[in-house]
VEXMIVEX-523604 format. One line per field, with one value per residue: residue number from 0; residue in three letters; x, y, z of N, C-alpha, C in turn. Coordinates in steps of 0.2 Angstrom, whole numbers, plus 5000, padded with zeros to 4 digits. Atoms other than C-alpha are relative to their C-alpha. Layout:
num	c(NUM, ...)
residuo	c(Ala, ...)
n_x	c(X, ...)
n_y	c(Y, ...)
n_z	c(Z, ...)
ca_x	c(X, ...)
ca_y	c(Y, ...)
ca_z	c(Z, ...)
c_x	c(X, ...)
c_y	c(Y, ...)
c_z	c(Z, ...)
END
This chain:
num	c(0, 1, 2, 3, 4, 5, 6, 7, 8, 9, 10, 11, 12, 13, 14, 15, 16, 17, 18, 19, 20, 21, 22, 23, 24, 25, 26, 27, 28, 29, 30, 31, 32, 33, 34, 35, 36, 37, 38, 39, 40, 41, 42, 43, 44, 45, 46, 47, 48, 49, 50, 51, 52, 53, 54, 55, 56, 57, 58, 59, 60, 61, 62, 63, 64, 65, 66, 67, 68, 69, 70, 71, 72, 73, 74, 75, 76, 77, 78, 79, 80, 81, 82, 83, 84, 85, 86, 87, 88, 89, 90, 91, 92, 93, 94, 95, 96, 97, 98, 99, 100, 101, 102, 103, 104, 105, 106, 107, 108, 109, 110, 111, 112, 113, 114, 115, 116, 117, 118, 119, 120, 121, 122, 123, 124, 125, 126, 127, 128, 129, 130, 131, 132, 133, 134, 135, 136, 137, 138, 139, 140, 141, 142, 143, 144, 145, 146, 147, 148, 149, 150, 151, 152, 153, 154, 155, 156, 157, 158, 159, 160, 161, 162, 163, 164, 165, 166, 167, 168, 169, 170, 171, 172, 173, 174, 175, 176, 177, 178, 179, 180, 181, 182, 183, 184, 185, 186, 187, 188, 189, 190, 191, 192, 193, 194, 195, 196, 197, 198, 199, 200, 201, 202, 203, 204, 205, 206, 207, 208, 209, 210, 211, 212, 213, 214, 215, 216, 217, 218, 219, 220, 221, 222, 223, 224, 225, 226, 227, 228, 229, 230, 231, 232, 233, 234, 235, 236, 237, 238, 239, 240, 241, 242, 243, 244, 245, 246, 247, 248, 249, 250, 251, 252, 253, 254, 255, 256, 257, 258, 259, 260, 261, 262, 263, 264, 265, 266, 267, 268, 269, 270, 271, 272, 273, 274, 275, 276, 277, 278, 279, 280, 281, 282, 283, 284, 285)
residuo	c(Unk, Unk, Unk, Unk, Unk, Unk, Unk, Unk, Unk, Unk, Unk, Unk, Unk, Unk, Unk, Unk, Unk, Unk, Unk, Unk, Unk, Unk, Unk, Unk, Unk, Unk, Unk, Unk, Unk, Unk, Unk, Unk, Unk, Unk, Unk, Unk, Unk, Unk, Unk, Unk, Unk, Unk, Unk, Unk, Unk, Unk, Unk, Unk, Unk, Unk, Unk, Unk, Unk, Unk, Unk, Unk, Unk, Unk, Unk, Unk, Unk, Unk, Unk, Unk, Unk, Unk, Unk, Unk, Unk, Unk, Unk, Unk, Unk, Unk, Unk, Unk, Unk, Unk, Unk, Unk, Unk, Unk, Unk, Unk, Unk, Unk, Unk, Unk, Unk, Unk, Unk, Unk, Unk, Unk, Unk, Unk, Unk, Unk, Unk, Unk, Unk, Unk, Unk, Unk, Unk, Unk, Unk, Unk, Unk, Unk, Unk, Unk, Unk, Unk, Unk, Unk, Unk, Unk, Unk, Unk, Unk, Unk, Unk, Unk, Unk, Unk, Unk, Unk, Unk, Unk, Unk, Unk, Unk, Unk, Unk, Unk, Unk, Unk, Unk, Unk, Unk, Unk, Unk, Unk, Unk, Unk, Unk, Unk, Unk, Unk, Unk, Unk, Unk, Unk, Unk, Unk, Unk, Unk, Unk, Unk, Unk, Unk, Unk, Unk, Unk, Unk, Unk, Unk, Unk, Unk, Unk, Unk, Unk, Unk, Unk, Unk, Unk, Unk, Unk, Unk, Unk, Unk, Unk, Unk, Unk, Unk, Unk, Unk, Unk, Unk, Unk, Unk, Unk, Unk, Unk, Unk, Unk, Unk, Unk, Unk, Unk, Unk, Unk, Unk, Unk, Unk, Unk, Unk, Unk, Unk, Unk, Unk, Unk, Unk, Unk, Unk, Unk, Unk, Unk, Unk, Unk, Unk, Unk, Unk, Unk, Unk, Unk, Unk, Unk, Unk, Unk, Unk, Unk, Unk, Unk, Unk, Unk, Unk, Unk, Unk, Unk, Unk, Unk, Unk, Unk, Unk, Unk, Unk, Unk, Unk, Unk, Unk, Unk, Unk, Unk, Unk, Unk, Unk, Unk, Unk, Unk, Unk, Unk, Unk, Unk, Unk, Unk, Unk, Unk, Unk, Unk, Unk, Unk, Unk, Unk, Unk, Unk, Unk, Unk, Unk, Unk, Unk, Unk, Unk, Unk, Unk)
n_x	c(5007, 5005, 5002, 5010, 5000, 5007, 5006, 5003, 4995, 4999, 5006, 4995, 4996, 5005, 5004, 4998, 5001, 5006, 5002, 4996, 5003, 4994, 5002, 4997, 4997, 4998, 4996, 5001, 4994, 4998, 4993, 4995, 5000, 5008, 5004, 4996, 5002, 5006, 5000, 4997, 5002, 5005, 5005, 5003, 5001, 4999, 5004, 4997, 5004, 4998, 5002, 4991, 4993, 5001, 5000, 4991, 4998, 5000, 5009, 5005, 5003, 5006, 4998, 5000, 5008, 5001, 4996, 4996, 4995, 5005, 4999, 4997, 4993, 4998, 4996, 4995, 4993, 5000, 4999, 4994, 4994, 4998, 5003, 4997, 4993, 4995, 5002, 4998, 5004, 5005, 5002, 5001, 5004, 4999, 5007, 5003, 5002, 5005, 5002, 4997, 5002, 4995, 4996, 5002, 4998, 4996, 4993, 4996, 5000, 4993, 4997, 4998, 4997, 4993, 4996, 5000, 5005, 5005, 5007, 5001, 5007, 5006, 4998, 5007, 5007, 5006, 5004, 4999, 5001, 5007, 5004, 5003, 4993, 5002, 5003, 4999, 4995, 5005, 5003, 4996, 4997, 4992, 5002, 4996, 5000, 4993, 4998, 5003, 4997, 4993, 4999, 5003, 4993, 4994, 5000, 4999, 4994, 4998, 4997, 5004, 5002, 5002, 5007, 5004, 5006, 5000, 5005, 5000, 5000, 4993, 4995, 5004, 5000, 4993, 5000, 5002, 4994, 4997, 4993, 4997, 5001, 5002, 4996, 5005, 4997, 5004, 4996, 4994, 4997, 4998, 4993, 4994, 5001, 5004, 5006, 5008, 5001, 5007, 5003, 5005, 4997, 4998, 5004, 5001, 4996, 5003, 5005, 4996, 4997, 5008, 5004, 4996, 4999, 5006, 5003, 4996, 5002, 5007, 4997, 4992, 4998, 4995, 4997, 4998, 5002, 4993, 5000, 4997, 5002, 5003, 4996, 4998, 4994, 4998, 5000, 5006, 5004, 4998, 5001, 5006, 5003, 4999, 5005, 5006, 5002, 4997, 4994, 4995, 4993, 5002, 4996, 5000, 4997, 4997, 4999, 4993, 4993, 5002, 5003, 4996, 4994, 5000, 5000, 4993, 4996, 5000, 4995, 4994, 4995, 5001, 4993, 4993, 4999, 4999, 4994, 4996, 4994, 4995, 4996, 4994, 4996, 4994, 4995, 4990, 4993, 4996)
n_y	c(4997, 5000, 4992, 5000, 5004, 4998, 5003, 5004, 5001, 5004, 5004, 5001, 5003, 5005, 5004, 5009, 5003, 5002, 5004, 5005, 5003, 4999, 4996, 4993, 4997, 4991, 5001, 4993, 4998, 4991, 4998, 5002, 5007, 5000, 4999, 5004, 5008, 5000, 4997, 5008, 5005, 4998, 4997, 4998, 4995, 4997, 4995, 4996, 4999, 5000, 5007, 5003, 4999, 5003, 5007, 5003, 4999, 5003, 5000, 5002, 4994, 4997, 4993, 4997, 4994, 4997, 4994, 5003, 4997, 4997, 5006, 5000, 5000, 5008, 5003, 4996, 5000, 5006, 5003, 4995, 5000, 5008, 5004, 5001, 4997, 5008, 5003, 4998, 4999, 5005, 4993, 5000, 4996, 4996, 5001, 4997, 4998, 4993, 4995, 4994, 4995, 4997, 5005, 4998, 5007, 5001, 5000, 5005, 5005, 4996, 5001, 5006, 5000, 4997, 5004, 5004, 5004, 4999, 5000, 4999, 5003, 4996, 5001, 4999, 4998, 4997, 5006, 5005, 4999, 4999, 5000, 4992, 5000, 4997, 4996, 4993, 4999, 4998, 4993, 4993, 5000, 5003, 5006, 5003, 4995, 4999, 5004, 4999, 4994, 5000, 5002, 4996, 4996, 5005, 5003, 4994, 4998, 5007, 5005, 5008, 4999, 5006, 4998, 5006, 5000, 5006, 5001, 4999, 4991, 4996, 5003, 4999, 4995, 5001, 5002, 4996, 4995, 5002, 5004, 5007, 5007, 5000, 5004, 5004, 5000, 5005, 4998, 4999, 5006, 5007, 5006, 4995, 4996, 4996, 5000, 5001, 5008, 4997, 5001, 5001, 5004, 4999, 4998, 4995, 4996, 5001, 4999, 4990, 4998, 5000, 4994, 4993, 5002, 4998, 4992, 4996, 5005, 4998, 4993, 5001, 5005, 4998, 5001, 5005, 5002, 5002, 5002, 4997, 5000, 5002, 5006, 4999, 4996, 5005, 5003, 5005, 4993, 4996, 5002, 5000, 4992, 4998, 5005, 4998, 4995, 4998, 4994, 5003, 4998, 4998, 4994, 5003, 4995, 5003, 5007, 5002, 4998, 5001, 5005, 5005, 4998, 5004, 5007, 5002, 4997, 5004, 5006, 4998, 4997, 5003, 5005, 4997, 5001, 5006, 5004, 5001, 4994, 5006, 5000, 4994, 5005, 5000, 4994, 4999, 4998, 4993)
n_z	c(4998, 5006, 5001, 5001, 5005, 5005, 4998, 5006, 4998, 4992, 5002, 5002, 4995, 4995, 5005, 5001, 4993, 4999, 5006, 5000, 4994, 4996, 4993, 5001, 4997, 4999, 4995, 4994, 4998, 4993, 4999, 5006, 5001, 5003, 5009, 5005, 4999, 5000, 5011, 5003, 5000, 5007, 4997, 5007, 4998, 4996, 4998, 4997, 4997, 4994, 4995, 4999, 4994, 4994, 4998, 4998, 4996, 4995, 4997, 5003, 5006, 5000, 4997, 5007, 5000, 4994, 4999, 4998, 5007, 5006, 5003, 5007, 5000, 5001, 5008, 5003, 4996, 5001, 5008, 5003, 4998, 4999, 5006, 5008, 5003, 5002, 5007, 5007, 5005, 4997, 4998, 4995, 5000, 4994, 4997, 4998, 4994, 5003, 4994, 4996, 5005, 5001, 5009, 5007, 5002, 5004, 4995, 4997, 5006, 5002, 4994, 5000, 5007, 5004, 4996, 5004, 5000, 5007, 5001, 4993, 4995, 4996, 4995, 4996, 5002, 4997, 5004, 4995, 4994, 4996, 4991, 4998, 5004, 5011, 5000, 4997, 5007, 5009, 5000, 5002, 5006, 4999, 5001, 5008, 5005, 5003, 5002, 5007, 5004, 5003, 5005, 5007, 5000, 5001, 5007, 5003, 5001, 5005, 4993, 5000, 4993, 4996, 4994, 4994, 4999, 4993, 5000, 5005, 5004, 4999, 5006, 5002, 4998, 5001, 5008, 5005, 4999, 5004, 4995, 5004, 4996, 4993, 4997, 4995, 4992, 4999, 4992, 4997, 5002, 4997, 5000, 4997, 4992, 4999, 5002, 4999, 4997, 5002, 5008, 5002, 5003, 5007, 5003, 4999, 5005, 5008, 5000, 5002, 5005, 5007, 5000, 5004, 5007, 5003, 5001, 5006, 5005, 5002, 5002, 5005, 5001, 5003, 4996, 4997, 4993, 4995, 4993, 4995, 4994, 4995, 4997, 5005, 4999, 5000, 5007, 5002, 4999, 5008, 5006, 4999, 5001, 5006, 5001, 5000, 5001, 5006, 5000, 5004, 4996, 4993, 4995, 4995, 4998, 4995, 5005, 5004, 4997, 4991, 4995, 5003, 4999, 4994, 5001, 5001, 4996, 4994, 5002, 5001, 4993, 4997, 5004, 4998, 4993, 5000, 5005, 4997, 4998, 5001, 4995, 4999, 5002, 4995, 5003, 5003, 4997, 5000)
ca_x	c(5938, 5923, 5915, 5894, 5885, 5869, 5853, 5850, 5867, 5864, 5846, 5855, 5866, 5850, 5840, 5854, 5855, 5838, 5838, 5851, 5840, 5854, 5848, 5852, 5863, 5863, 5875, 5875, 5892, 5899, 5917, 5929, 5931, 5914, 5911, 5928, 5924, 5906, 5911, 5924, 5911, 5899, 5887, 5876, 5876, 5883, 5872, 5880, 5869, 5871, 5865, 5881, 5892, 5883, 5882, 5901, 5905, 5897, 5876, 5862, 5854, 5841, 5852, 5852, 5833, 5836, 5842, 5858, 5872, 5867, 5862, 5863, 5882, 5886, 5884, 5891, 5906, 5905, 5905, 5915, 5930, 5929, 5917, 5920, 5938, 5941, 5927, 5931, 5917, 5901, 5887, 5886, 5870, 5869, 5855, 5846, 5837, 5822, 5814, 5825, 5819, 5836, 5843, 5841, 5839, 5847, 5862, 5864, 5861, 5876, 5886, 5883, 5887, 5904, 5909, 5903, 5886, 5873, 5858, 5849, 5836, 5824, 5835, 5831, 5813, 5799, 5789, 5795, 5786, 5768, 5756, 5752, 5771, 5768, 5755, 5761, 5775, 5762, 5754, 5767, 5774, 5789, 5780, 5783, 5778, 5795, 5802, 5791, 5797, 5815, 5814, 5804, 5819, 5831, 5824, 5824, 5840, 5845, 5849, 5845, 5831, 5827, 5814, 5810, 5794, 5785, 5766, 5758, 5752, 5769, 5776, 5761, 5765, 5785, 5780, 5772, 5787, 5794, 5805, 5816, 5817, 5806, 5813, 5801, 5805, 5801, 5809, 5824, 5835, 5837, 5851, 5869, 5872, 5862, 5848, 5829, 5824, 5806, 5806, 5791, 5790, 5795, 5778, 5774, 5786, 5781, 5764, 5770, 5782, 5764, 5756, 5768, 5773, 5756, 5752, 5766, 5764, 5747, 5755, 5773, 5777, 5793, 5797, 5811, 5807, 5820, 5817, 5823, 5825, 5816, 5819, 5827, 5844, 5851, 5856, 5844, 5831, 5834, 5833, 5815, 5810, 5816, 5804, 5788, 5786, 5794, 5807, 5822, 5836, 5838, 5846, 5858, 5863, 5866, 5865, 5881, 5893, 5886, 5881, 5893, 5908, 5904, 5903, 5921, 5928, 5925, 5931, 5947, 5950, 5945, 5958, 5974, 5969, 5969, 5986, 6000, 6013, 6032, 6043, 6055, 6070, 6086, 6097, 6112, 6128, 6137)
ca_y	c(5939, 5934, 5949, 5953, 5944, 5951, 5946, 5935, 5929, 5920, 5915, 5906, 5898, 5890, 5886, 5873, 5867, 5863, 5858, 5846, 5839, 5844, 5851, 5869, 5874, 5892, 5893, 5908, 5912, 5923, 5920, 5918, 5900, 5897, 5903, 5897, 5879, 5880, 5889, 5873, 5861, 5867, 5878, 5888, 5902, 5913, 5921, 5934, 5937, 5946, 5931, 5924, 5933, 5931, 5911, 5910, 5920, 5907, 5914, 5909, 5915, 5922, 5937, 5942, 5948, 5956, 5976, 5971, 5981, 5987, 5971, 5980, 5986, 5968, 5963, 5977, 5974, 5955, 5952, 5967, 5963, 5943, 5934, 5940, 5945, 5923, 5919, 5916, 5913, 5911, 5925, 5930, 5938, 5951, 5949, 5964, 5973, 5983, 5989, 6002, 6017, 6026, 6017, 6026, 6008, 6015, 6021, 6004, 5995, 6007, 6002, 5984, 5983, 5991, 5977, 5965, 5958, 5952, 5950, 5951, 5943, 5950, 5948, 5952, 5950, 5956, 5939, 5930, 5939, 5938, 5944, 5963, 5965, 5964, 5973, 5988, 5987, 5987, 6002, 6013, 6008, 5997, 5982, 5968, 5981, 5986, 5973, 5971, 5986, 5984, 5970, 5978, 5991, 5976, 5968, 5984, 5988, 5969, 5961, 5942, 5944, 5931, 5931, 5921, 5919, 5909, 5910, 5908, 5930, 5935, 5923, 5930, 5947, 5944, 5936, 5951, 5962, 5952, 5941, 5926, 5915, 5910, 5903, 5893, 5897, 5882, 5893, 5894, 5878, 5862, 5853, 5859, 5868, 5883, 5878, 5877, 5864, 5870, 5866, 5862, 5842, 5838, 5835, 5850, 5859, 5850, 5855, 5874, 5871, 5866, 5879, 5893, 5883, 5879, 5897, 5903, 5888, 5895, 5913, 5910, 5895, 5902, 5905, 5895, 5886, 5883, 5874, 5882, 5880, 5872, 5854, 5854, 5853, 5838, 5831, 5819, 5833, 5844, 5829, 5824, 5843, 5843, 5825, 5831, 5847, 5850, 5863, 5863, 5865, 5870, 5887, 5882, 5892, 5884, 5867, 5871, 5884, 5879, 5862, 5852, 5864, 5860, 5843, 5843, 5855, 5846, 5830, 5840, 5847, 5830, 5819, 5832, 5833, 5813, 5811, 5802, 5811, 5800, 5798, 5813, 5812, 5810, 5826, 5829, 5826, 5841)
ca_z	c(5744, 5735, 5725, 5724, 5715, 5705, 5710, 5694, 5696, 5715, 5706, 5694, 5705, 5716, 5702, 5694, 5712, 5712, 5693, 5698, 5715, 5724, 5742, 5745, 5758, 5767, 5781, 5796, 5799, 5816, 5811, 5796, 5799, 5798, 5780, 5775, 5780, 5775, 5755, 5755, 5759, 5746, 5754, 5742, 5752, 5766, 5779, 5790, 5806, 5822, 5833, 5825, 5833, 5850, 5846, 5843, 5858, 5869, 5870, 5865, 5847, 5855, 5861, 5842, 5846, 5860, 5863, 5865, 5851, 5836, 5825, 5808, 5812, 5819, 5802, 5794, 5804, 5805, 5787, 5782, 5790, 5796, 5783, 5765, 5766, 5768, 5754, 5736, 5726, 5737, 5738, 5755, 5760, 5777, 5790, 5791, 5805, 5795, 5810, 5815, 5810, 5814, 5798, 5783, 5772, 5757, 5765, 5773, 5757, 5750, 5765, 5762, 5743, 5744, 5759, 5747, 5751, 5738, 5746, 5763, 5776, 5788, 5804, 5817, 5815, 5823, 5814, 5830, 5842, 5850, 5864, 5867, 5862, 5844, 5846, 5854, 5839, 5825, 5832, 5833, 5816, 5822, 5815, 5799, 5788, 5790, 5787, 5770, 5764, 5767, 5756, 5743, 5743, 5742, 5726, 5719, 5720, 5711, 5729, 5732, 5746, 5760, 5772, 5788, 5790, 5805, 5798, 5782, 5779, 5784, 5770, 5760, 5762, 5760, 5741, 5737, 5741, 5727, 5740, 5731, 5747, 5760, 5774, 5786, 5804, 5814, 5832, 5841, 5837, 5848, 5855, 5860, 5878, 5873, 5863, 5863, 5877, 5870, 5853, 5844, 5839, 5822, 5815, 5821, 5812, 5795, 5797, 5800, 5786, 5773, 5780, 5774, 5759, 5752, 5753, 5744, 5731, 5729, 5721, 5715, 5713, 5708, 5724, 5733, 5749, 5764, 5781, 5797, 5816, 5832, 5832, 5814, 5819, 5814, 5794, 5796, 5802, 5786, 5774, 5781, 5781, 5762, 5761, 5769, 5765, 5749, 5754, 5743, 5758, 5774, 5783, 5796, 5808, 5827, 5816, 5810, 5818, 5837, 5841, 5828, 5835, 5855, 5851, 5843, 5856, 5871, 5863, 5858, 5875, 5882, 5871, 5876, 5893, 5892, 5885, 5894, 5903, 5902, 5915, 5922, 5912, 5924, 5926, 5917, 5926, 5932)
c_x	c(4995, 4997, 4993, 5000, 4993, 4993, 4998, 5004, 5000, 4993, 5002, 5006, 4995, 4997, 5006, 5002, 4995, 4999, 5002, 4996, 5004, 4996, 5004, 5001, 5001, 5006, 5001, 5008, 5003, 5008, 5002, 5002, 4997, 5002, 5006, 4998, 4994, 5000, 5005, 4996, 4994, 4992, 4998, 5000, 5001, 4995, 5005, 4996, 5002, 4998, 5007, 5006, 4999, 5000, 5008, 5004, 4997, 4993, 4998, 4998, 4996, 5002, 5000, 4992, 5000, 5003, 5006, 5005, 4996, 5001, 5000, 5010, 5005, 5001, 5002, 5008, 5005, 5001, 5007, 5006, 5002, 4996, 5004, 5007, 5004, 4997, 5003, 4996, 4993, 4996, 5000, 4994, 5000, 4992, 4999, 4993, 4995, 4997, 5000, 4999, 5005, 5007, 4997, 5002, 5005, 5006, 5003, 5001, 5008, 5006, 5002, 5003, 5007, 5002, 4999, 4993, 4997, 4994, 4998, 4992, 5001, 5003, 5005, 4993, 4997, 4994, 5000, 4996, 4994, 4999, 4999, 5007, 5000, 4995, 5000, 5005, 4995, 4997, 5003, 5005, 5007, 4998, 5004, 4999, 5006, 5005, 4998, 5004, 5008, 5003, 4998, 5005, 5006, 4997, 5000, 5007, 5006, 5003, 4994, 4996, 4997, 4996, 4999, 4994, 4995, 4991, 4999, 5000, 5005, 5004, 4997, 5001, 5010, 4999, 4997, 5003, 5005, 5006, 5001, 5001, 4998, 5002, 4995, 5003, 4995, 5004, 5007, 5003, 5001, 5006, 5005, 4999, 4995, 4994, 4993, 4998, 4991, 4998, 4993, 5001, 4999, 4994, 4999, 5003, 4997, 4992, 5001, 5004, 4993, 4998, 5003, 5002, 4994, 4998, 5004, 4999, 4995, 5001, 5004, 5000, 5009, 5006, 5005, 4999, 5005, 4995, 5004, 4998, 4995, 5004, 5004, 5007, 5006, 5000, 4994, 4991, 4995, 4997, 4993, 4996, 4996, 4993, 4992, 4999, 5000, 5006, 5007, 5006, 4999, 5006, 5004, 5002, 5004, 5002, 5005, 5005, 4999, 5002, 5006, 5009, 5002, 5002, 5010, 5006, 5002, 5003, 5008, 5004, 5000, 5007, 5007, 5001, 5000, 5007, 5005, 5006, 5007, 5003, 5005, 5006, 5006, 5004, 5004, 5006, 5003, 5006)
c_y	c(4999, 5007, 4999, 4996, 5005, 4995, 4993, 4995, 4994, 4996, 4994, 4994, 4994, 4997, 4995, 4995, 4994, 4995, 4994, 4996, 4999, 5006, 5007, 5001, 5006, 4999, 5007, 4998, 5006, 5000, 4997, 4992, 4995, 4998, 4996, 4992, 4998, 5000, 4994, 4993, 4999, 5004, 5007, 5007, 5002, 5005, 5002, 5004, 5003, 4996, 4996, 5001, 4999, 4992, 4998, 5005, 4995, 5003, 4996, 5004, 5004, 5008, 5005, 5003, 5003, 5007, 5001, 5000, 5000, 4994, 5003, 5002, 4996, 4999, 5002, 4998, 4993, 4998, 5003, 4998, 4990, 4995, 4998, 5000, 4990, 4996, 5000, 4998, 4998, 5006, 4999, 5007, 5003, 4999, 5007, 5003, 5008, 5004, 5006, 5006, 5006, 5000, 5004, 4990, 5000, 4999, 4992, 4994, 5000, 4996, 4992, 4997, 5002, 4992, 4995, 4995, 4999, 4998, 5003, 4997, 5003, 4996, 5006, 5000, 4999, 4995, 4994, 5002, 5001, 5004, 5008, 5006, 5003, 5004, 5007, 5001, 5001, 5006, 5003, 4998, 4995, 4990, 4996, 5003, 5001, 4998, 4998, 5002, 4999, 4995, 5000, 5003, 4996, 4996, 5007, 5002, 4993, 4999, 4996, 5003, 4993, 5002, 4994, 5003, 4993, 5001, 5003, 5008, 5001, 4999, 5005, 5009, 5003, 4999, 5006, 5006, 4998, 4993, 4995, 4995, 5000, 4995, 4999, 4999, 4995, 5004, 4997, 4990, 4997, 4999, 5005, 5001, 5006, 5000, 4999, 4994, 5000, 4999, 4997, 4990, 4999, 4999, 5006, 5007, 4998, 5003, 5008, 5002, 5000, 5005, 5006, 4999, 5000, 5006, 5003, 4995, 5002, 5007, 5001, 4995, 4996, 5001, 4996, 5000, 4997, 4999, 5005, 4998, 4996, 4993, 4998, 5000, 4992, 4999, 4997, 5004, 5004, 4996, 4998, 5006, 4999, 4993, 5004, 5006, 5005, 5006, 4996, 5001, 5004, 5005, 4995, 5004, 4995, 4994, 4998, 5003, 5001, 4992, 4995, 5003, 4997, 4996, 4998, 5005, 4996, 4994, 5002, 4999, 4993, 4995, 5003, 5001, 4992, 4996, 4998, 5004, 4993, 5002, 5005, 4999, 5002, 5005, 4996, 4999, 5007, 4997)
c_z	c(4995, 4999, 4999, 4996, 4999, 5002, 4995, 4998, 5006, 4996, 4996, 5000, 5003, 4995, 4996, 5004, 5001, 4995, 5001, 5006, 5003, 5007, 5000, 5006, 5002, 5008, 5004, 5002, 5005, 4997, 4990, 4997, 4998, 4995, 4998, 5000, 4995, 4991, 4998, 4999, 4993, 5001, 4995, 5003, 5007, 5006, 5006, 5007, 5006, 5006, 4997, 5003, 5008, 5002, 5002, 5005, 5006, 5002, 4995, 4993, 5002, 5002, 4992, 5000, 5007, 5000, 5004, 4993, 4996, 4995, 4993, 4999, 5003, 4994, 4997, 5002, 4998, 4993, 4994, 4998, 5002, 4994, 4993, 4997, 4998, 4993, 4996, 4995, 5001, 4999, 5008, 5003, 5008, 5003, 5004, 5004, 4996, 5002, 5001, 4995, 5000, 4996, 4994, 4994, 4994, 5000, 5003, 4994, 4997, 5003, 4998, 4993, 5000, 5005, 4997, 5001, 4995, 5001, 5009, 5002, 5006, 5006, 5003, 4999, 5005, 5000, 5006, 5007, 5000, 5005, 4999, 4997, 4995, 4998, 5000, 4992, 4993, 5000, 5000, 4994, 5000, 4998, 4994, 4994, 5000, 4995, 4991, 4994, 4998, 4995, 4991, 4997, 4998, 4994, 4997, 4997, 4999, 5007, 5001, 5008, 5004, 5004, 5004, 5003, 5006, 4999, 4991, 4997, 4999, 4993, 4993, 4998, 4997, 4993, 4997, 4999, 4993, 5004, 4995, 5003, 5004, 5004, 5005, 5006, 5006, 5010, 4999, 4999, 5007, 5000, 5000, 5007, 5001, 4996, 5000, 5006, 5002, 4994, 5000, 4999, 4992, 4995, 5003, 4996, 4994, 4999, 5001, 4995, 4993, 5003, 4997, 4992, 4996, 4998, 4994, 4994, 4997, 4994, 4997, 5001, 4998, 5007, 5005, 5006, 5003, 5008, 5004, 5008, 5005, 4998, 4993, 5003, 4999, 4991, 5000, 4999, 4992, 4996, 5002, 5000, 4993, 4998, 5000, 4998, 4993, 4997, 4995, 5003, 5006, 5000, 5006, 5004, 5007, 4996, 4998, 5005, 5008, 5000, 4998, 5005, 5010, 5003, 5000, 5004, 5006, 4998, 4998, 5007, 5005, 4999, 5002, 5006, 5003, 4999, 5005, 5000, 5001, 5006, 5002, 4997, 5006, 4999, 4999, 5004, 4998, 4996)
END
């Protein structure tokens, strides 16, 4: 079982990643196999999501924003009990649901530190949604203020914090909370059975990733930058991200424990159901 790690400790980690111009890897794990697989291959970082447990039972991620179970005790649960118990030396950071005002944040911070987490990012977020919508949510306080905050709270209390962010303020707004990574949400992932068949196109994404980068560049400079989502879902994807935009590493979530597993399902099941059957052998003599 891997054990916390210290905010300064996972910094630490990213930073000779970086020094070494070695792409950064985060990985969204719904199951044990996942992260084991993931912490073998060399992945910098575990993230622990409720959309991961909806992707690896066969939905879409997008049920991870919908009011559909409780997405902080998902990942409570999902990490507790299936994630960390198979790590052994990786931080694995908890996707947190800041919104909920029926969460004391401390409390869950508590809750997440004994299960063994070391950091957290704004998921579920509220950063994903327009129109009258967002609206109605800002006004009665159920906004990204929240979210904000619970990452204010979370450097605070020495946890690694993340942030996805889908517009420069928000990024802007996350760096002054103190955040340590921002993560550039380009939407709902591409490709697979249940992916985006709306993504943005790739320049399009680069150009919403410099917009959020620049801004933060402008402020911290300190702060690390990661790629994420829409049409992004591919190695190749990723390392043109890292190119144009100057992110140090991509988030993967469907990217990895969806589209690639699909892929190598259906050919499993395709190859066993293709296998020669031999001749009936001749009964035994009575």
């Amino acid at each position: 079982m891997s054990r916390r790690f210290k905010r300064t400790e996972v910094l630490a980690r990213l930073s000779s990643q970086i020094a070494a111009r070695r792409s950064l890897l985060v990985v969204g794990a719904g199951n044990g196999l996942v992260a084991r697989c993931a912490e073998d291959a060399g992945a910098d970082l575990i993230v622990v999501y409720n959309s991961g447990y909806f992707r690896l039972n066969g939905h879409p991620s997008m049920l991870g924003n919908l009011p559909i179970g409780n997405a902080n005790e998902i990942m409570l649960e999902l990490g507790g009990r299936s994630v960390i118990p198979v790590t052994r030396d990786v931080p694995v950071i908890g996707g947190v649901y800041g919104v909920d005002p029926t969460r004391d944040m401390g409390m869950l911070f508590e809750d997440m530190r004994r299960a063994g987490f070391s950091g957290v990012i704004n998921f579920p977020t509220v950063g994903r949604i327009d129109g009258q919508y967002r609206v109605d949510l800002e006004a009665t306080g159920l906004g990204f203020g929240r979210e904000v905050e619970m990452v204010r709270r979370a450097r605070a209390d020495d946890m690694l914090t993340m942030s996805y962010v889908y517009k420069p303020e928000d990024a802007l707004r996350m760096v002054d909370a103190g955040c340590d990574v921002i993560v550039g949400h380009c939407g709902l992932t591409a490709g697979g059975d249940v992916g985006s068949t709306n993504a943005m196109v790739l320049e399009k994404a680069f150009d919403v990733l410099n917009g959020i980068f620049d801004a933060v560049r402008k402020v911290a400079p300190e702060v690390i930058l990661l790629s994420h989502g829409g049409p992004l879902s591919s190695i190749a994807d990723a390392e043109l991200a890292n190119v144009r935009t100057g992110a140090v590493g991509f988030v993967a979530a469907s990217s990895i424990e969806r589209i690639p597993i699909e892929h190598a399902l259906k050919d499993a099941c395709r190859g066993f159901k293709g296998i020669k059957v031999g001749d009936a052998p001749a009964p035994s003599p009575v």
